[in-house]
N, C-alpha and C positions, 0 to 999 in steps of 0.2 A: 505322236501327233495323230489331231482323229480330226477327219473332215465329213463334211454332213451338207446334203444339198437343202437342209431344212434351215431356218433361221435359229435354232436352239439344238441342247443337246439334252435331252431330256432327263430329269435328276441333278444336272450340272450348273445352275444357274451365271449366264457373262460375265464376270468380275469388270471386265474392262475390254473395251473395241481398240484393237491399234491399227486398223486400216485395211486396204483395201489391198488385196497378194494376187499375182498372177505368176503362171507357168506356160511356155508358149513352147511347142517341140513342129519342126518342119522337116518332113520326110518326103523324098525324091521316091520315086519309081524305078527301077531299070529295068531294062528290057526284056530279062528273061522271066521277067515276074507277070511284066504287060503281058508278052506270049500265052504265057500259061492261065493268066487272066482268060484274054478272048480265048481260051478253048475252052476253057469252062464254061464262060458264057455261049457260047454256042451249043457247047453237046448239056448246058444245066449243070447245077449245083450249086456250091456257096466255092469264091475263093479265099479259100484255108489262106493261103499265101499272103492277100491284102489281108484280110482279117487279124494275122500276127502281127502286121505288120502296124494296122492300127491299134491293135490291145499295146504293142510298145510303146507307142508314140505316147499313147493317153496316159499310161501309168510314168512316163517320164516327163509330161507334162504336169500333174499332178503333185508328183516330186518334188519338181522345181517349187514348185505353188508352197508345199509345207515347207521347204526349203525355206523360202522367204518367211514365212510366216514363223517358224523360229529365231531367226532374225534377229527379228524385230519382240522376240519373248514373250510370242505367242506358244498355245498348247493344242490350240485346235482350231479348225476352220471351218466357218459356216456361210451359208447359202452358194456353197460350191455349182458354177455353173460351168458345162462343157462346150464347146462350140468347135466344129471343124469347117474347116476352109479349104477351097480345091485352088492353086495356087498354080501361075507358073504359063506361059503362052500356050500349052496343049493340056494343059489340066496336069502335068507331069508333078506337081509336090500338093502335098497335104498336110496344113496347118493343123494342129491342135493346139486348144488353148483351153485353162484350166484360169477360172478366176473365183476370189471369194473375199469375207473379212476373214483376218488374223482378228482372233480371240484369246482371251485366258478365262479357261472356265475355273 
């Protein structure tokens, strides 16, 4: 499966559009990751810690997305777009969502 945030795949020309695929992954926080958070932001740096924990979400969002899009007998997916959501009455989960068309090039 190849996905591409562009509308084409270049050399490959569409055979056929079968619709439109999403991939939606929703990840919680817990508390010893928040901790470790605020002291990072406080003393500086990047948190290592969210940062995995978003690189997982997205690529299992993603996933899901090809997922569907074989499906339905597709081979690739184009105009792949990302989008994350901060979710939840303290900000405690984060959405990611992967959307695009299933194509067969």
């Amino acid at each position: 499966m190849f996905s591409t945030t562009t509308n084409t795949v270049e050399g490959h020309p569409v055979r056929e559009y079968l619709g439109i695929v999403t991939g939606e992954v929703i990840v919680g926080a817990n508390l010893f990751r928040d901790l470790f958070a605020s002291i990072t932001d406080i003393v500086g740096g990047r948190s290592g810690k969210y940062e995995d924990v978003l690189a997982r979400a997205r690529k299992e969002a993603i996933a899901e997305m090809e997922s569907e899009a074989a499906r339905l007998g597709g081979n690739a997916v184009v105009g792949v777009d990302l989008d994350y959501e901060v979710l939840g009455q303290n900000g405690s989960m984060l959405m990611v969502s992967a959307s695009g068309t299933a194509v067969v090039v």
